[in-house]
N, C-alpha and C positions, 0 to 999 in steps of 0.2 A: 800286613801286620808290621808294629813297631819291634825292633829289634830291642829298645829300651825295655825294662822290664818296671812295672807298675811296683810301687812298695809298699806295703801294710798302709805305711801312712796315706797314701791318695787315694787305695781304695777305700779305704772307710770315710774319707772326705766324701768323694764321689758316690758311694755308696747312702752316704745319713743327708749330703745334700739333695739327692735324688725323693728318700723317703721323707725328707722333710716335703719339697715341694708339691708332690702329691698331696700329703696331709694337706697345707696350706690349700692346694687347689680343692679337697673336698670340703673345706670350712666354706671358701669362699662364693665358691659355685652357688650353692641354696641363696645366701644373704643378694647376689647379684640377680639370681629370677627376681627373686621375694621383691627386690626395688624394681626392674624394668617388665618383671610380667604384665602388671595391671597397664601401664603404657600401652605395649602392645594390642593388650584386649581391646577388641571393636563393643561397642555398646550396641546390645541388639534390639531395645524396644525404642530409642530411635527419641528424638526431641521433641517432639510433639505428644501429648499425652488426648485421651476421648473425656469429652466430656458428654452429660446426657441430654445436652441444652441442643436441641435440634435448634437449625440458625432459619429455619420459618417460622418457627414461633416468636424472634427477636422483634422487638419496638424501641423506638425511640425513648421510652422508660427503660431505663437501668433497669438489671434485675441481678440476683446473686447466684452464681454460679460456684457449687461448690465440684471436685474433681480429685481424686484419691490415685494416687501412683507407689511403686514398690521404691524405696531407697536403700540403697544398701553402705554402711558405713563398715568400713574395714569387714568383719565377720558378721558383722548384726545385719538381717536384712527388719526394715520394717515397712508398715502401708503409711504414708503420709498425707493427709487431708491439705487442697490448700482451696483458695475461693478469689473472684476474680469477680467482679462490676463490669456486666457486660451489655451493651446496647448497639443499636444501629443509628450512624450517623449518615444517610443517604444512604448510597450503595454500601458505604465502608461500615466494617464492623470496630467498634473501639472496645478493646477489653482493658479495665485498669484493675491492680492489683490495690486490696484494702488495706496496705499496712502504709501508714503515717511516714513520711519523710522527717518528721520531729525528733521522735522519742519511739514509734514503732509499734504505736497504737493500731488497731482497730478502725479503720471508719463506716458509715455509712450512709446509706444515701437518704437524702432528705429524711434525717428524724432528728433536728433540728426548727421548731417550729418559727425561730427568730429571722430565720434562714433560708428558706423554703425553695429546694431543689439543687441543693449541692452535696457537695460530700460533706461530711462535719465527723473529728473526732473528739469525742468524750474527755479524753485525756486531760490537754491542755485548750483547749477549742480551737482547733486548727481546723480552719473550710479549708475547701477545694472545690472549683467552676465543675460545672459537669464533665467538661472534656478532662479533667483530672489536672489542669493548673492551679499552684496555691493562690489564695486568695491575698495582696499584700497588707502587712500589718498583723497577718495572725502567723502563729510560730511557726508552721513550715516553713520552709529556704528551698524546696524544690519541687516541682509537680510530681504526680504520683507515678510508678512503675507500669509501663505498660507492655502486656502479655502480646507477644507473636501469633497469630493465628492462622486455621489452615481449615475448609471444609471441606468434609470428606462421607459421600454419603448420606448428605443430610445434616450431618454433626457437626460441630464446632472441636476443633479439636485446639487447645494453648501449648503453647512452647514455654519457656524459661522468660520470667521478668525481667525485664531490663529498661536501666533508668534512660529519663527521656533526658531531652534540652529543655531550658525553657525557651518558649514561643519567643 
C-alpha cells in the first residue's frame, strides 16, 4: 500500500472513468458481434445446390433446368428460383445461365426462327452460339455466365454463375 493518501478528487476520476468504460464497453460489445458474427459463421448447405435434371437423361439438345434454393438476406429468408441451359458436349456437361450479358434479359434456346439453334433474346435481339459465345454485331459484349457443376447420384447439382472469357 501507498502511503499517499488518494483525494475526493481521484477517486471520483477513477471511479466515473472506470464506470464510464464499462458502459462504453457494453454499447460496444453487441455493435462488434453484430459486424464480425456473420464472418465467422460457416455456410452449411454448401455451394452447390440439386437440381432434378438426372445427368442420364442429358443430350446434346439444350434443355431448361429450373432449380430453387433458400436465400437469406439480412433477417428475411426467402426460396429463390433460378434456371440454367443445360446440355452435353461429349463427356463435358455445359450448363449456361439465361440472363443476357446486354441489358439482363431472358434468353432462349432456338425460338428464334430466323436463327435456328442458338440462344436469342427478345429484348434487344442479342444471339448467342450454342456453347453460350455472343454472336458479333448483335448487342452482347460478352458470352453468357456459366454454372460450375458436380454429379452426385445421378443428379446434376450447379454452383454459383460465373462470368466466362471470351474464346
Amino acid at each position: 500500500m501507498s502511503k499517499e493518501r488518494v483525494s475526493r478528487r481521484q477517486f471520483l476520476n477513477y471511479t466515473l472513468t472506470g464506470v464510464g468504460g464499462f458502459m462504453a464497453a457494453g454499447m460496444l460489445m453487441p455493435m462488434v458481434r453484430f459486424a464480425v458474427d456473420p464472418v465467422l459463421k460457416a455456410e452449411a448447405g454448401g455451394d452447390f445446390i440439386a437440381t432434378k435434371q438426372k445427368v442420364s437423361e442429358l443430350t446434346k439438345e439444350p434443355v431448361r433446368v429450373d432449380f430453387t434454393f433458400k436465400q437469406k438476406d439480412a433477417w428475411y429468408e426467402s426460396e429463390v428460383t433460378n434456371t440454367a441451359w443445360v446440355y452435353k458436349d461429349g463427356d463435358k456437361i455445359v450448363a449456361l445461365s439465361p440472363i443476357c450479358k446486354h441489358l439482363g434479359c431472358t434468353v432462349g434456346w432456338n425460338t428464334n426462327k430466323e436463327h435456328p439453334n442458338q440462344f436469342f433474346c427478345p429484348c434487344h435481339y442479342g444471339r448467342y452460339e450454342k456453347d453460350g459465345t455472343n454472336i458479333p454485331g448483335t448487342p452482347p459484349l460478352a458470352p453468357l455466365d456459366e454454372y460450375p457443376y458436380k454429379e452426385k447420384g445421378g443428379y446434376l447439382y450447379l454452383g454459383k454463375a460465373e462470368p466466362r472469357k471470351e474464346a
